[in-house]
Z-matrix of the N, CA and C atoms (Angstrom, degrees):
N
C 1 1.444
C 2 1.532 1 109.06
N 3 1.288 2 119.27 1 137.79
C 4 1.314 3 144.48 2 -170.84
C 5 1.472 4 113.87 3 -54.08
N 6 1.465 5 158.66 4 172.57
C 7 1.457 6 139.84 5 144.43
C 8 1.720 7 88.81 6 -91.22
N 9 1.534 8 128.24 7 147.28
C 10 1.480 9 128.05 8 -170.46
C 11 1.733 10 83.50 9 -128.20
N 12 1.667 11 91.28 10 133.73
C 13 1.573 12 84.83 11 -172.24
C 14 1.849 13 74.69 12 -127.88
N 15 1.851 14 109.87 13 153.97
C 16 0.974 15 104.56 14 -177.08
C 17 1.324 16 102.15 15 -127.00
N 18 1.599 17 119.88 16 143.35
C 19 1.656 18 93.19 17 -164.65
C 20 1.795 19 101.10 18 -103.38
N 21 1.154 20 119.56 19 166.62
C 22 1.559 21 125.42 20 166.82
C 23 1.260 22 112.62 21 -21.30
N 24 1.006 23 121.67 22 -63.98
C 25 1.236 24 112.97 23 -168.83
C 26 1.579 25 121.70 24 -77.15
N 27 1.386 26 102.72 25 -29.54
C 28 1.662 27 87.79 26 159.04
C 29 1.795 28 126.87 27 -68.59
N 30 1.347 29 93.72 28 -28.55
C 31 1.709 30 97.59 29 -179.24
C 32 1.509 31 104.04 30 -64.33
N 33 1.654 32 123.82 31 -31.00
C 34 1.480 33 114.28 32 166.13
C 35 1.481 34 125.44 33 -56.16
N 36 1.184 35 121.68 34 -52.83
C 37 1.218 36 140.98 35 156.68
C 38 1.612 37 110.05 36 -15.98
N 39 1.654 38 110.97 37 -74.43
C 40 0.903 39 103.25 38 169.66
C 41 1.323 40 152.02 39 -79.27
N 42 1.587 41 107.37 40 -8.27
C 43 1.362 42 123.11 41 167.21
C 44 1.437 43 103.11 42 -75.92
N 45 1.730 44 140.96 43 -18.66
C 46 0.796 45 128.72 44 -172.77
C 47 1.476 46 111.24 45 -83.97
N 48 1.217 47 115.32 46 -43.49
C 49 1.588 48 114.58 47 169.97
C 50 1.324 49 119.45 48 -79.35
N 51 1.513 50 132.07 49 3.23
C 52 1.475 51 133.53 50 154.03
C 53 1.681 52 103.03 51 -59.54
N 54 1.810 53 117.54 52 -40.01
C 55 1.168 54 87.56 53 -151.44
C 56 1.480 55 89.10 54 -101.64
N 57 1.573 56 127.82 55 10.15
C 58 1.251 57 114.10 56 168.86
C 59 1.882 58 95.30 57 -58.87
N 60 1.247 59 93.79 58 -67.09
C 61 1.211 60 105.25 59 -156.11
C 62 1.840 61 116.56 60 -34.76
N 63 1.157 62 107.86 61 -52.72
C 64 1.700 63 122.89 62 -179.87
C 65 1.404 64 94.35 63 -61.51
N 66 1.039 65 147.05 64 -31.86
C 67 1.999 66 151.34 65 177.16
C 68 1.783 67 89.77 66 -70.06
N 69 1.076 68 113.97 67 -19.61
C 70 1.868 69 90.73 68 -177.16
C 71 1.689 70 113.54 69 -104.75
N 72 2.038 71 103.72 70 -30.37
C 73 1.602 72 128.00 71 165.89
C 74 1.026 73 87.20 72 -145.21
N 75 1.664 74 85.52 73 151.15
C 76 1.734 75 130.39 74 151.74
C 77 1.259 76 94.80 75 -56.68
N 78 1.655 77 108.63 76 119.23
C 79 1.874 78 106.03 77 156.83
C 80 1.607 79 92.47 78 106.29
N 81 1.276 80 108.12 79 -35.72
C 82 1.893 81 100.03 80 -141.53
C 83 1.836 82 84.40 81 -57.32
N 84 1.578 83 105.20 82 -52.96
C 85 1.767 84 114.55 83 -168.33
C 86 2.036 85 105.10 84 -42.08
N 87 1.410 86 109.90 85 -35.32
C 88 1.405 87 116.15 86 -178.14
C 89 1.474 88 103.66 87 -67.63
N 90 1.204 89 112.72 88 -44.61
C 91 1.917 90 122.67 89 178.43
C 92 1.587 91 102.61 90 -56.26
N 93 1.230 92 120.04 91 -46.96
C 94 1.244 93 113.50 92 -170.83
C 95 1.661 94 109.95 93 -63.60
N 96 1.162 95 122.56 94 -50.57
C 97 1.501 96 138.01 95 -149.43
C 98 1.582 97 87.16 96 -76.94
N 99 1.302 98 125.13 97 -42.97
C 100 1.863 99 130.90 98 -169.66
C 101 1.607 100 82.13 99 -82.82
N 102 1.355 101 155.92 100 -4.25
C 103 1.131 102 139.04 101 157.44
C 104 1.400 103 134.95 102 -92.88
N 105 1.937 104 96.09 103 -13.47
C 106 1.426 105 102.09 104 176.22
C 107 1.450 106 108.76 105 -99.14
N 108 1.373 107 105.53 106 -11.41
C 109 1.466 108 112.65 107 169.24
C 110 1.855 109 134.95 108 -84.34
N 111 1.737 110 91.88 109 -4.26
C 112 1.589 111 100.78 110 143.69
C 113 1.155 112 114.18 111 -75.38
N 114 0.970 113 113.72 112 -58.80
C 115 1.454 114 121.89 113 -173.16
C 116 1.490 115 105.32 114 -26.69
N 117 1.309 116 111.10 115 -74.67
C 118 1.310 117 116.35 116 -165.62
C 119 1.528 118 107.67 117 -49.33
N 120 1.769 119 120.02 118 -61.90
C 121 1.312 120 111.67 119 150.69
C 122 1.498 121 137.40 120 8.02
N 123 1.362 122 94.88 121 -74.47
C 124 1.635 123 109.21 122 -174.82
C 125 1.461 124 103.75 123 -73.48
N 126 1.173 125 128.89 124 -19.97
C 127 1.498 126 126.96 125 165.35
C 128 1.198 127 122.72 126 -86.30
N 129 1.263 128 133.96 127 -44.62
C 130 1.446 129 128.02 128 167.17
C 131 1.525 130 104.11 129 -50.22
N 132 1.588 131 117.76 130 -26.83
C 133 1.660 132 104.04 131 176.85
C 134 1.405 133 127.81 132 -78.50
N 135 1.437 134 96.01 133 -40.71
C 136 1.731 135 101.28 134 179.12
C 137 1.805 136 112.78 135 -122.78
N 138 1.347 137 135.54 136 38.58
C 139 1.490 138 119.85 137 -142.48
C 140 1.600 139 120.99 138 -61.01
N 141 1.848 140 101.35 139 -3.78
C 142 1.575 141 113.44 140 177.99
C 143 1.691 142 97.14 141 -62.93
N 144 1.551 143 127.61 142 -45.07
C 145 1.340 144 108.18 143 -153.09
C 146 1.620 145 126.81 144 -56.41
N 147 1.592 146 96.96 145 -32.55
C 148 1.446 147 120.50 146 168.96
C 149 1.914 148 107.93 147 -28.49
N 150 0.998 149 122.62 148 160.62
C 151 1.547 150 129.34 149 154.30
C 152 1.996 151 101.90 150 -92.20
N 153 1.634 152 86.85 151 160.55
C 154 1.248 153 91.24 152 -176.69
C 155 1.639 154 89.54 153 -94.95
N 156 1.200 155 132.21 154 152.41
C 157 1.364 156 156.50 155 173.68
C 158 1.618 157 116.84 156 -69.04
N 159 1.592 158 90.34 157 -82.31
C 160 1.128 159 125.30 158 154.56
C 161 1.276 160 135.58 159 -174.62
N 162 1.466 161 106.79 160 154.94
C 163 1.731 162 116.53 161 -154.41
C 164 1.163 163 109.59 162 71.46
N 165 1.760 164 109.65 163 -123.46
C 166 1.616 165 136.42 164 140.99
C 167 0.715 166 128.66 165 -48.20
N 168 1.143 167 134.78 166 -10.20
C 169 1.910 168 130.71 167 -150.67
C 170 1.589 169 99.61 168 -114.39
N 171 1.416 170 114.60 169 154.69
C 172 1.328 171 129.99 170 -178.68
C 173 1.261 172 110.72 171 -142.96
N 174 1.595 173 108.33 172 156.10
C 175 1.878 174 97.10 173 -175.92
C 176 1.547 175 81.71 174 -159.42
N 177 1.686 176 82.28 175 134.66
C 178 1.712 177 124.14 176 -174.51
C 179 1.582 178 91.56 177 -117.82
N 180 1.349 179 96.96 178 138.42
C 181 1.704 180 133.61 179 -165.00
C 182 1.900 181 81.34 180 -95.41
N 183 1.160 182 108.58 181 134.82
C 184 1.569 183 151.32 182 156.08
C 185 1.956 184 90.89 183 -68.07
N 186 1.327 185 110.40 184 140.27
C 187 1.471 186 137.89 185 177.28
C 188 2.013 187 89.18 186 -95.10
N 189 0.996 188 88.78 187 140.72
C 190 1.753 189 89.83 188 -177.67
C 191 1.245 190 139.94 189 59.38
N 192 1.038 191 108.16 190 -33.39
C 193 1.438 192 113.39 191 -176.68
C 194 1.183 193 121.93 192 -139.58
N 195 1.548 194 144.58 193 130.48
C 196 1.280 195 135.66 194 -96.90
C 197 2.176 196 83.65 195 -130.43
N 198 1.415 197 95.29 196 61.17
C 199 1.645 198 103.45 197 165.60
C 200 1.602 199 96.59 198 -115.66
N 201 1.420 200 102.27 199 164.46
C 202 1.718 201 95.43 200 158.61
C 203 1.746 202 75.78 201 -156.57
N 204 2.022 203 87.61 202 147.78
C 205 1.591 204 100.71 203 -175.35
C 206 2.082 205 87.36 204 -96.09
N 207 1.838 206 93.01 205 158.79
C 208 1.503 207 120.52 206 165.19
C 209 0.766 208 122.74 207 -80.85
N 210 1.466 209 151.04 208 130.82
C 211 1.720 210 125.40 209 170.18
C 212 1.880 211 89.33 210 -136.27
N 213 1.224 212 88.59 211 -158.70
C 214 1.802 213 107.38 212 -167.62
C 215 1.753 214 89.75 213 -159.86
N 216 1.282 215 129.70 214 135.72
C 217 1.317 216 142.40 215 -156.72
C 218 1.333 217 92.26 216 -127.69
N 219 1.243 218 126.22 217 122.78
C 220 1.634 219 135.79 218 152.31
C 221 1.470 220 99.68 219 -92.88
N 222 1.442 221 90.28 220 -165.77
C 223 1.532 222 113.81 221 -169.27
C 224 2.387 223 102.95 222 -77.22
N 225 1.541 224 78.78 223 -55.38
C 226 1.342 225 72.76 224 -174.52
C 227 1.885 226 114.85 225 -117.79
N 228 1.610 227 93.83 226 21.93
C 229 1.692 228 96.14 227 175.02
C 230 1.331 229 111.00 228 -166.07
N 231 1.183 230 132.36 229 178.68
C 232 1.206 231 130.50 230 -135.91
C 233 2.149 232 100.06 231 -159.62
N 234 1.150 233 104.80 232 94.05
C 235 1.684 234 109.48 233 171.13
C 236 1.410 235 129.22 234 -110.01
N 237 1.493 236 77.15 235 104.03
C 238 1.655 237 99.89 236 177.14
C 239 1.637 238 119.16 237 -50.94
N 240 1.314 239 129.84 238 102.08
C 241 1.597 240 131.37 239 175.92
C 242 1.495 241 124.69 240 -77.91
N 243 1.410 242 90.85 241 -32.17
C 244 2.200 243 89.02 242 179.17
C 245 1.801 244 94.64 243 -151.67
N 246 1.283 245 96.12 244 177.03
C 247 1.750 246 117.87 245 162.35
C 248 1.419 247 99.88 246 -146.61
N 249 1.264 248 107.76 247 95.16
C 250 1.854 249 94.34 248 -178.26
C 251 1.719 250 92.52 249 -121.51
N 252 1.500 251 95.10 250 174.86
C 253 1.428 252 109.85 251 163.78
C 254 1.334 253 138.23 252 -71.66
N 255 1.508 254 123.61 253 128.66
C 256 1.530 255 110.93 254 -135.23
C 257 1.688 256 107.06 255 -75.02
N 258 1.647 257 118.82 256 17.61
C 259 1.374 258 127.08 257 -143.43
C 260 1.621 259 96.47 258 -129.43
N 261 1.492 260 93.58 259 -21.20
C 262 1.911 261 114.76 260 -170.59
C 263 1.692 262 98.52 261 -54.93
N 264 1.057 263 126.72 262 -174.02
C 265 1.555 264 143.37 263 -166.48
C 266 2.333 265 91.13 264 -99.16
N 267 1.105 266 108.67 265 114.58
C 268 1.611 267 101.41 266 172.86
C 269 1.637 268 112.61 267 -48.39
N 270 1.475 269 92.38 268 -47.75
C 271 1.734 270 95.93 269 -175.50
C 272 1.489 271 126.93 270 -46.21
N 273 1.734 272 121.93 271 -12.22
C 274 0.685 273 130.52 272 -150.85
C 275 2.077 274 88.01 273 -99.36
N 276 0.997 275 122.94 274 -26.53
C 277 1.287 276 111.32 275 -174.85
C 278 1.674 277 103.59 276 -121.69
N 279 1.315 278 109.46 277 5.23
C 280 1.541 279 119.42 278 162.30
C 281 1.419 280 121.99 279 -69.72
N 282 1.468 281 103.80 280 -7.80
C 283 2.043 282 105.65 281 -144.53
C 284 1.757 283 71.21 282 -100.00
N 285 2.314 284 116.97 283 -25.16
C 286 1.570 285 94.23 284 -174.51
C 287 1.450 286 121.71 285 -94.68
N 288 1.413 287 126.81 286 37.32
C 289 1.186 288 118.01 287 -158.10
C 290 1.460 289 78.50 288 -130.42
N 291 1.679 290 115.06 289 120.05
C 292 1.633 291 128.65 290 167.84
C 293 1.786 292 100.84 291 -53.81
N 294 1.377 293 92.89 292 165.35
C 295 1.757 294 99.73 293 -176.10
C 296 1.483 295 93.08 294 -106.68
């Protein structure tokens, strides 16, 4: 298993749509965060299964709810760049992935 490092700006990302989410249900914002936290899971285990996006970058689909996080895969770790909405503008989490 991978070390998964997540950077600031993805943890905004996702704290930002936790608290959309909890503003619409009680819980729902807690559902989200226990869903992005498979996610991450299932990537620190396998991060090849993902497709590459582009370049480096790969993006794993969110269970329920229609985010999928970015990452970039090293040898022995794994950095998470965004969690956006799968509907959001790409460019917007493209501008964080080094060339």
């Amino acid at each position: 298993m991978r070390e998964l490092i997540v950077r600031s700006a993805a943890e905004d990302d996702i704290l930002d749509a936790a608290l959309w989410y909890e503003a619409r249900a009680i819980g729902l914002g807690s559902d989200f965060i226990r869903s992005v936290d498979e996610c991450f899971a299932a990537i620190a285990r396998a991060p090849e299964q993902y497709p590459v996006v582009r370049r480096n970058a790969r993006r794993a689909p969110t269970r329920r709810f229609p985010y999928a996080v970015y990452f970039v895969a090293a040898r022995h770790s794994v950095e998470v760049v965004a969690c956006m909405h799968v509907r959001r503008d790409p460019r917007r989490w493209r501008t964080r992935v080094n060339p």
